[in-house]
NUKOLDREN-6376 format. One record per residue: x, y, z of N, C-alpha, C in turn; residue in three letters. Coordinates in steps of 0.02 Angstrom, whole numbers. Each point is the difference from the previous one (the first is absolute). Layout:
<recs>
X;Y;Z;X;Y;Z;X;Y;Z;ALA
...
</recs>
This chain:
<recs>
-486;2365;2890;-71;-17;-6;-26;15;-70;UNK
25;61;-28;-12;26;-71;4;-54;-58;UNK
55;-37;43;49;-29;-69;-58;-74;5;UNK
-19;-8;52;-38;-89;-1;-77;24;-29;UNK
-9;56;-1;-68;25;-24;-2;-5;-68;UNK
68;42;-37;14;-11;-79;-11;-68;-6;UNK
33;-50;29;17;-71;-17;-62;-39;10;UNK
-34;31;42;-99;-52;-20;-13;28;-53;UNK
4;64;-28;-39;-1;-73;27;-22;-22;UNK
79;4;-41;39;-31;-51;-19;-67;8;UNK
-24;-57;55;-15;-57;8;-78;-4;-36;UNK
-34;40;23;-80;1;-12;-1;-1;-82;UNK
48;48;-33;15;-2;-61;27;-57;-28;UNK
60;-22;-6;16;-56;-18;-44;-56;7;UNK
-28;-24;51;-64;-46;10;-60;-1;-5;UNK
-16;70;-40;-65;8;-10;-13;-59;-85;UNK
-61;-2;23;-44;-48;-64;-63;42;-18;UNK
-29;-30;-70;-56;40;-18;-60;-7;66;UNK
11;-64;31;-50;-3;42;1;46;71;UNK
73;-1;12;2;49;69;36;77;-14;UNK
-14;22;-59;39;62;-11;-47;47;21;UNK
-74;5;11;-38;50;48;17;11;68;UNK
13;-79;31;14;1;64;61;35;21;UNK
59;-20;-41;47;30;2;14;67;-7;UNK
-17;37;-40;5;72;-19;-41;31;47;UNK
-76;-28;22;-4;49;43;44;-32;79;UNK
19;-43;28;50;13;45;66;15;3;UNK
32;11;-71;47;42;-2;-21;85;-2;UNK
-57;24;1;-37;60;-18;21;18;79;UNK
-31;-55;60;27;14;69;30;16;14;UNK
48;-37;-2;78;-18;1;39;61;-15;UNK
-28;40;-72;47;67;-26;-45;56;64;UNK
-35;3;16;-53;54;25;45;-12;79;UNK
40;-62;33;23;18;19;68;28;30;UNK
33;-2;-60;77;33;-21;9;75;31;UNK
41;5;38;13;73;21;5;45;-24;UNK
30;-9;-84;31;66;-31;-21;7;-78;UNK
18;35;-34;-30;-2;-82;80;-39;-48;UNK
53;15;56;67;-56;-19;-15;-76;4;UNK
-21;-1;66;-20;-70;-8;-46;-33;-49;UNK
-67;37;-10;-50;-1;-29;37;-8;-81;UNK
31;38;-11;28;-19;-72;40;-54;-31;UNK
50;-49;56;5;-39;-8;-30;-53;-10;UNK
-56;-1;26;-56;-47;-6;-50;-6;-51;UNK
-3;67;-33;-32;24;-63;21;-66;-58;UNK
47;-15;-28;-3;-59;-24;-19;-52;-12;UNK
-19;-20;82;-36;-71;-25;-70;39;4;UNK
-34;58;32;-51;13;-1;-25;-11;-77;UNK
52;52;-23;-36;-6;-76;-1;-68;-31;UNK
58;-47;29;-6;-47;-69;-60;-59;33;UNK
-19;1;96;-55;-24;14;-69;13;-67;UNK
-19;79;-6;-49;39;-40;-2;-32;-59;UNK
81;14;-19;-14;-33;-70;-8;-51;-20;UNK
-2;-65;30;-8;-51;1;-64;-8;8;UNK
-45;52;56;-55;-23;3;-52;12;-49;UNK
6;63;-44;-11;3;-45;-1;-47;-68;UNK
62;-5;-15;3;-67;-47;-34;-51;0;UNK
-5;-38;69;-45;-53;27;-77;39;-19;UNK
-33;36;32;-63;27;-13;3;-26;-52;UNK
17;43;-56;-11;1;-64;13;-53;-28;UNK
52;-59;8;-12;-71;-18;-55;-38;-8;UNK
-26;33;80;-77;-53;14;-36;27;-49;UNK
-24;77;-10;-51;19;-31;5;-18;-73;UNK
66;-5;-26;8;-31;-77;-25;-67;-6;UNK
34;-55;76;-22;-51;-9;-77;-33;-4;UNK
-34;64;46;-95;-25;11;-6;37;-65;UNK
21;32;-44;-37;26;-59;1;-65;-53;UNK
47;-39;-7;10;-57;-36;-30;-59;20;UNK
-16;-9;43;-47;-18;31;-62;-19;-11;UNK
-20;63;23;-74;18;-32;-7;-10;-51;UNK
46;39;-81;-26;-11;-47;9;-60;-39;UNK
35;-42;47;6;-85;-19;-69;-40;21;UNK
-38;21;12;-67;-24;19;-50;-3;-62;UNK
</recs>
């Protein structure tokens, strides 16, 4: 059961887009919350982070992109 739980995030990850990477991260946020152990939990740490980091990047894309934007007006 552990192992198909890892395998929806690593999916949620791989298929995440700038547009659904909120949706995603927080239902992989579920998903880890409900892992039995801090072993399991660490395997999964991976895509957690690289979900994060991604979502980050994206944020900050947009906010570079509405600043250019704006001052193209």
């Amino acid at each position: 059961m552990s192992d198909r739980k890892i395998a929806k995030i690593e999916r949620l990850y791989h298929d995440a887009t700038a547009a659904t990477v909120e949706k995603d991260l927080a239902q992989a946020v579920e998903i880890l919350k409900t892992l039995p152990d801090e072993d399991t939990r660490a395997r999964a740490a991976v895509f957690m982070d690289g979900l994060s980091q991604m979502r980050s990047e994206w944020r900050l894309e947009q906010k570079t992109r509405g600043k250019k934007t704006t001052r193209g007006r």
